[in-house]
Phi, psi and omega in degrees: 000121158310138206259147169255008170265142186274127175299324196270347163280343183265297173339306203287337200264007173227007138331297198281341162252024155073051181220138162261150190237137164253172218308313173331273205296319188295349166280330186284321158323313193268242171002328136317313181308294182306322182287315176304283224299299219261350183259329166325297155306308201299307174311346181249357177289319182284342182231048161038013166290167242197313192210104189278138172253179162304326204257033172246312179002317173318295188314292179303326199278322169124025171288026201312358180257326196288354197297157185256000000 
């Protein structure tokens, strides 16, 4: 599986607060990551959205109350 977190980008943000990660965690992270991505879809498939936008967003988050 393809991974979606870019690693050196997740380095630098727990870099500046001075935390190290080993190889372990940046996988259990891309894989948390893949499940939230993937629950997303589903919340908007489940709500027929069709084209998630900015003003949708709501949707994808599972906020189904939240609409503006």
């Amino acid at each position: 599986m393809a991974r979606i977190l870019t690693v050196l980008k997740i380095r630098k943000i727990f870099k500046q607060y001075k935390v190290q990660l080993t190889t372990d965690a940046i996988n259990l992270m891309d894989e948390h990551i893949s499940r939230q991505i993937e629950s997303m879809a589903k919340n908007c498939k489940n709500s027929n959205v069709k084209r998630l936008t900015a003003d949708l967003f709501w949707v994808a988050l599972g906020r189904l109350n939240q609409k503006q």
